[in-house]
C-alpha positions in Angstrom: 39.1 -77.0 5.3 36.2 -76.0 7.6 34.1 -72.8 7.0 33.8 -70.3 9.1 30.1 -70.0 10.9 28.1 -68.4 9.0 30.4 -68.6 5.1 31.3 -65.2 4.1 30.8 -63.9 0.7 32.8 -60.3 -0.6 31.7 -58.6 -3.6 34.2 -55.9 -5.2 31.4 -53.8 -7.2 32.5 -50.5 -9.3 30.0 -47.9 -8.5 26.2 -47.9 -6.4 23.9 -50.1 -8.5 26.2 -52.8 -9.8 25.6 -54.7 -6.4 22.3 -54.8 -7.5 22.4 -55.5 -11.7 25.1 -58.0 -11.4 24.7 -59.8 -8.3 21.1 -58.5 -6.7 19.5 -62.1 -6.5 22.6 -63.7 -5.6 22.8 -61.5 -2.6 19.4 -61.7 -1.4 19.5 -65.4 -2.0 23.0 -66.3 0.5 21.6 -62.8 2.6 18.6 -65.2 3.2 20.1 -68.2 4.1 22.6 -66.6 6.7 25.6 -66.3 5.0 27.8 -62.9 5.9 27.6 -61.0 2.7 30.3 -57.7 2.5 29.9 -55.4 -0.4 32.7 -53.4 -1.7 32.0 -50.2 -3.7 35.0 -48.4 -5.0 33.2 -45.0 -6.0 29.9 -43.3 -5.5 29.3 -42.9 -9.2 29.5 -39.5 -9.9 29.3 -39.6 -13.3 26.1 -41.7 -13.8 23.6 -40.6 -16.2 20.6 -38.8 -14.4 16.9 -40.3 -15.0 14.7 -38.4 -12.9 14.4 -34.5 -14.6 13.9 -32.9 -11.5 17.7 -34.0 -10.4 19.4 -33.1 -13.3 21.2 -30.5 -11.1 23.0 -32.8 -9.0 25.3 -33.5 -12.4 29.1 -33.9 -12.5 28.9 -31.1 -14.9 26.4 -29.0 -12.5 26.4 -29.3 -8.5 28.3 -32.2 -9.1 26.7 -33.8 -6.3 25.0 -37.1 -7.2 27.8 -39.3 -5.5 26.3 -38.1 -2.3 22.7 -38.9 -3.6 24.0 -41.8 -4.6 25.3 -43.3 -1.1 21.5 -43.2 0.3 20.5 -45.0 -2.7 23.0 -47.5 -2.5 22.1 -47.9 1.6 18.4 -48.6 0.9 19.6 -50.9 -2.1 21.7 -53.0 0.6 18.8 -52.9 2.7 16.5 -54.3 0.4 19.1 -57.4 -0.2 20.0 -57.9 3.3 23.9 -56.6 2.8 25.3 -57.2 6.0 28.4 -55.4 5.7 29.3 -52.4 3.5 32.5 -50.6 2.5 33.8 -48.1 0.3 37.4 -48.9 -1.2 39.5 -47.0 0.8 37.0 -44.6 2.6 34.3 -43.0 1.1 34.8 -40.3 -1.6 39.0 -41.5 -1.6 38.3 -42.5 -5.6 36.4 -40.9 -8.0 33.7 -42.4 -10.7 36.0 -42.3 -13.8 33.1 -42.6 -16.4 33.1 -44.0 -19.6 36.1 -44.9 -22.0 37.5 -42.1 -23.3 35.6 -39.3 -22.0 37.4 -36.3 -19.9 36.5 -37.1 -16.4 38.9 -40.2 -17.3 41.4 -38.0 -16.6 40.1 -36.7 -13.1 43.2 -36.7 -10.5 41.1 -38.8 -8.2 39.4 -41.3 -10.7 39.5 -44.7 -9.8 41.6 -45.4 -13.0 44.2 -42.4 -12.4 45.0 -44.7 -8.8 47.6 -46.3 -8.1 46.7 -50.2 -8.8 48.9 -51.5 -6.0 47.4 -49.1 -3.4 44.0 -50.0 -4.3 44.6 -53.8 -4.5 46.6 -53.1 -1.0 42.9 -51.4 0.5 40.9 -54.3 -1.1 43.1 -57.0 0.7 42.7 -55.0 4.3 39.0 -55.3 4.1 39.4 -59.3 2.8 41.6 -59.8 5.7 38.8 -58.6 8.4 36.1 -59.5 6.6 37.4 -63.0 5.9 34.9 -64.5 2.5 36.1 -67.3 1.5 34.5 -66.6 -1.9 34.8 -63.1 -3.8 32.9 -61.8 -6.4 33.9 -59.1 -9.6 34.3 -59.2 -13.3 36.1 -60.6 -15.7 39.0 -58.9 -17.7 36.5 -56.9 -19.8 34.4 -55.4 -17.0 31.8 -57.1 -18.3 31.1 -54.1 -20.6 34.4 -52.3 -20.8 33.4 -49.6 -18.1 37.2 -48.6 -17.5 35.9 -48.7 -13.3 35.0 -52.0 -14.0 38.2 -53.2 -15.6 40.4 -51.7 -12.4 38.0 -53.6 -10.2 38.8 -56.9 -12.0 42.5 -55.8 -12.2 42.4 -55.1 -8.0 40.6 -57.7 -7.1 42.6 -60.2 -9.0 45.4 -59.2 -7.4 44.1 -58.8 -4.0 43.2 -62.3 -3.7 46.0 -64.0 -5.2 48.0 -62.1 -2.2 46.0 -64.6 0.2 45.0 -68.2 0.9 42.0 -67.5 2.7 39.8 -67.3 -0.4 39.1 -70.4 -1.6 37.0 -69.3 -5.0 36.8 -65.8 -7.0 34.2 -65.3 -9.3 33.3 -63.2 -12.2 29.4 -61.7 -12.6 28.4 -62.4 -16.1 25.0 -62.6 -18.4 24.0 -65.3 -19.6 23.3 -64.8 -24.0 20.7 -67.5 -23.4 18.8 -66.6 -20.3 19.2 -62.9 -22.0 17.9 -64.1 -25.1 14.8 -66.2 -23.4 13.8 -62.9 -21.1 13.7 -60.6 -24.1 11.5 -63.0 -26.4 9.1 -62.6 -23.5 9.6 -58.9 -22.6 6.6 -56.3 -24.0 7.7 -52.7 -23.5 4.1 -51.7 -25.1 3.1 -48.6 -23.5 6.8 -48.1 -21.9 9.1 -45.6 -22.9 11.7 -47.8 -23.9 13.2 -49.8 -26.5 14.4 -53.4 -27.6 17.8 -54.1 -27.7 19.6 -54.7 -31.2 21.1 -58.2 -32.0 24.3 -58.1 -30.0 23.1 -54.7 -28.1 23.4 -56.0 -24.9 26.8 -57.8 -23.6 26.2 -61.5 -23.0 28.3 -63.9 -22.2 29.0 -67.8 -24.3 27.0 -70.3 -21.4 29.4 -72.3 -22.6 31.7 -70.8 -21.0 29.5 -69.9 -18.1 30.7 -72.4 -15.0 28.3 -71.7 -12.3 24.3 -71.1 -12.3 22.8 -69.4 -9.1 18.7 -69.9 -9.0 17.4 -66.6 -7.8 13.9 -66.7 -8.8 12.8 -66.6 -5.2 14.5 -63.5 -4.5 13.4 -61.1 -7.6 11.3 -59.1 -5.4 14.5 -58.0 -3.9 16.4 -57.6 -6.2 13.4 -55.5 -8.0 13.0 -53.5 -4.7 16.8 -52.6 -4.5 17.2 -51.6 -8.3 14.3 -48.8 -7.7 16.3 -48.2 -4.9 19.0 -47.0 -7.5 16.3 -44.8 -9.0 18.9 -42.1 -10.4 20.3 -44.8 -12.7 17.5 -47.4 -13.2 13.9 -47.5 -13.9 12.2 -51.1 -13.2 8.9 -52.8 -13.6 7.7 -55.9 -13.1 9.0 -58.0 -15.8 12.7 -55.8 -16.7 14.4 -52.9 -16.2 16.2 -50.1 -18.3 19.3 -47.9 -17.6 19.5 -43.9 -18.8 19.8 -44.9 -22.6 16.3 -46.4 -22.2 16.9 -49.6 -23.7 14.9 -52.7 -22.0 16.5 -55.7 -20.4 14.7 -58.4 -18.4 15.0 -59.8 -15.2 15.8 -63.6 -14.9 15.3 -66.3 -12.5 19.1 -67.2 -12.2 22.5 -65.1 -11.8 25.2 -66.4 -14.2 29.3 -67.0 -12.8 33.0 -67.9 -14.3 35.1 -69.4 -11.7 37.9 -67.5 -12.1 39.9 -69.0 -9.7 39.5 -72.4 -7.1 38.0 -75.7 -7.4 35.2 -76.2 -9.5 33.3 -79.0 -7.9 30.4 -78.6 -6.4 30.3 -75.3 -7.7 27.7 -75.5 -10.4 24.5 -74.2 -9.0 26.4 -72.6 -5.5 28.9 -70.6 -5.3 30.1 -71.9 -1.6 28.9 -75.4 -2.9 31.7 -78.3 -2.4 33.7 -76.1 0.0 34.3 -77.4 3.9 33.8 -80.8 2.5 37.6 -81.3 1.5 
């Protein structure tokens, strides 16, 4: 096969700020070097936490209007990384943030997991179609975390792409225990109002079962600048970051893949690397 000019690279993300966690670096790194990078989000998050005090208000269980706040977050955070292309799954607002497992908004009528899987897996594969990546980007089967959004993602996007031959590799967005390990030996939150992880607080994934290894240390100030972007959900500073429960994770000089699906080789440090050569 021959790649298209520039290679195209969709990522199906859950809610705003999981472009940036999960993939930040890895966007800002192929972003830099030409590549067409699409972003999918399939909700505005309306059930996120709120940091800041002063906009508590916009709450699911007050205005109930962060998913709005959220989309100007999630603009400048694509900004910052160079996006080239966003989309919301299916228009934005058509699915709802379902929150965490087992909570009531679970059962909203328009929650992502109350969807059809079919429909949504049908919108996913009319954006693939036009915007034409021959590598995609999720979760695994557990969402990474078990975020139920997260899990429907994997399930569309699984399904999606096996109903074309035009992607030639699907990935899943892991962390590395190692790298995760290695950043929080060197992490001080002394003076920060945050906390340390517990042994086995944080999911982390085996590296041994880890098959791809994308250096992003060059692009950290993007990825830094895109996560304060997301400054509802996220608080950052130079060496980590926390989310709403306050507990400190670092930033690392690489972004960590399973190939889920397409030929491995070449594919151990790039995520486009062998392809066009076959």
């Amino acid at each position: 096969m021959t790649l298209t000019a520039p290679p195209r690279l969709l990522l199906v993300h859950a809610h705003p700020d999981d472009e940036s966690l999960w993939t930040g670096g890895t966007i800002a790194r192929y972003a830099a070097a030409g590549v067409h990078v699409t972003v999918v989000t399939c909700t505005l998050g309306e059930e996120g936490e709120i940091i800041p005090p002063a906009l508590q208000e916009l709450a699911a269980n007050a205005a109930d209007q962060l998913g709005g706040y959220r989309v100007a977050e999630l603009r400048s955070a694509c900004a910052a990384l160079g996006v080239t292309e966003h989309r919301f799954l299916g228009g934005i607002g058509r699915w709802r943030d379902s929150g965490m497992v087992g909570v009531d908004s679970n059962a909203h009528p328009r929650a992502f997991v109350q969807g059809d899987l079919d429909d949504q897996a049908a919108a996913l594969l009319e954006i693939i179609k036009e915007a034409k990546p021959q590598v995609v980007v999720s979760y695994d089967a557990f969402g990474g975390y078990g975020h139920p959004d997260h899990i429907r993602a994997h399930e569309i996007t699984m399904a999606a792409t096996a109903q074309t031959n035009d992607v030639e590799r699907v990935f899943y967005a892991v962390t590395s225990r190692d790298a995760t390990k290695a950043g929080l030996a060197e992490l001080d939150v002394t003076g920060l109002p945050f906390r340390m992880p517990a042994d086995g607080e944080l999911p982390v994934t085996p590296d041994e079962e880890i098959t791809t290894v994308v250096d992003v240390s060059e692009h950290l100030a993007a990825k830094r600048r895109a996560l304060r972007a997301h400054s509802t959900q996220v608080s950052v500073w130079p060496e980590g970051y926390a989310l709403s429960n306050n507990i400190a994770q670092p930033l690392v000089g690489a972004e960590y893949y399973v190939l889920a699906r397409g030929a491995a080789d070449g594919a151990a440090t790039d995520l486009f690397g062998g392809l066009g050569e076959r």
